[in-house]
N, C-alpha and C positions, 0 to 999 in steps of 0.2 A: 768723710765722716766715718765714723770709727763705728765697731758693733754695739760698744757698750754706749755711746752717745746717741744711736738708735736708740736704744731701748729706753733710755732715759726718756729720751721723746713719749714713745710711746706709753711705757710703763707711767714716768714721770720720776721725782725723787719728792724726797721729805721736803716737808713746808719748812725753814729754818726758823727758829724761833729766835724775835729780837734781843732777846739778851742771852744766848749762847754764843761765848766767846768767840766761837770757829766762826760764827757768822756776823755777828755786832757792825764789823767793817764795812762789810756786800751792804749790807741793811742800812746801816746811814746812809752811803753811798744811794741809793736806789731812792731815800725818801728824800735828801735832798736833790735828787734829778726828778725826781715828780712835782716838788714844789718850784723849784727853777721852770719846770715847765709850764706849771697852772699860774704862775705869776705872769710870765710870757705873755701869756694868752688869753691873762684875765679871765681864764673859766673859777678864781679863786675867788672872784666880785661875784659873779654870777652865781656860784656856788651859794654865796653867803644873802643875798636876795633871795634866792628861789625858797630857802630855809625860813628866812623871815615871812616869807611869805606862807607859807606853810605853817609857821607856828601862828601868823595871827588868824589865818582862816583854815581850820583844821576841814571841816566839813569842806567848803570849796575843792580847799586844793585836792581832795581823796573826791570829787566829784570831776574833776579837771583829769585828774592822772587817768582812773578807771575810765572816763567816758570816750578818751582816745584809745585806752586800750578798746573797750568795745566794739568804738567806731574803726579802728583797724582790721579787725577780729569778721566784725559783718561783712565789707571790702572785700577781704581774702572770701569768706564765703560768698560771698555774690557773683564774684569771679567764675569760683569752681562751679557752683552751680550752673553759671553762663555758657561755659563752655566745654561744660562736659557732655553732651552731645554734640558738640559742634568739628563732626568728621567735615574734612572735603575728600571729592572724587579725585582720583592722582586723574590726570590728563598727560596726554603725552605731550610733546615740543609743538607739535604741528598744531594740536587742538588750541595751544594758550595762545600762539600766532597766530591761528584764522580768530579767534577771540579779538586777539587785540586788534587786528585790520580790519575788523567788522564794528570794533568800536573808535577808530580813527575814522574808518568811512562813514559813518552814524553823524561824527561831529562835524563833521566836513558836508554834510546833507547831501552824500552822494548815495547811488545804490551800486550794490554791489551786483556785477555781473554772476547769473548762476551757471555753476559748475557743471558740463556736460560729458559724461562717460562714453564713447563711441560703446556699444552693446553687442553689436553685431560683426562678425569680419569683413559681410560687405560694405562697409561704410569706411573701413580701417585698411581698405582696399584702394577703395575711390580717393583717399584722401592720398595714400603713396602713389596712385599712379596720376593725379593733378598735382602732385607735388613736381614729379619726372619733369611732365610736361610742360610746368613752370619754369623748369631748368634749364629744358632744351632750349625754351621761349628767351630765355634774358643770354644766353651765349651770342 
């Protein structure tokens, strides 16, 4: 893409007007690909219903459009509202793991063994030098 077709993007160009000759062509062009398509797709029926419909119940249908908008309207506010204090704590890896093993143990009606820290050296002692001698024990 080129710079000046950037800009056109963004800038944008002139609306062509339909009966300026330079454009006359593009323009039928474009409305008969529109109607080739609404006919496709029958949104051209539909079109013409929803119209009728609207011309014989003026009040309704201006009570139907606006009360979805509304109702959309309150939605999105209900949301934001919901959830705008709604932080969570980050958690590391390990914390959402014992989380979840505590809640597979929970449905499984098991209990979970608790977690024991040796605290002292001499414990952490006794345990490598019964280890040793477990070792010599199975040679």
């Amino acid at each position: 893409m080129n710079v000046k077709g950037i800009r056109r993007m963004l800038v944008g160009e002139e609306m062509p007007d339909k009966n300026d000759p330079k454009y006359k062509e593009r323009y039928e062009k474009e409305v008969a690909a529109g109607r080739k398509f609404a006919k496709t797709t029958r949104i051209d029926r539909a079109a013409v219903k929803v119209q009728g419909f609207a011309n014989a119940h003026k009040t309704l249908f201006l009570v139907i459009v606006f009360g979805f908008v509304a109702t959309c309207f309150g939605i999105n506010i209900y949301r934001m509202v919901r959830y705008y204090d709604h932080r969570t704590e980050a958690k590391s890896a390990i914390e959402r793991q014992e989380g979840r093993m505590k809640q597979m143990m929970n449905a499984a009606h098991c209990i979970t063994p608790p977690v024991t820290h040796r605290a002292n050296k001499e414990e952490q002692d006794k345990s490598v030098i019964s280890k040793k001698d477990s070792d010599e024990n199975n040679r």
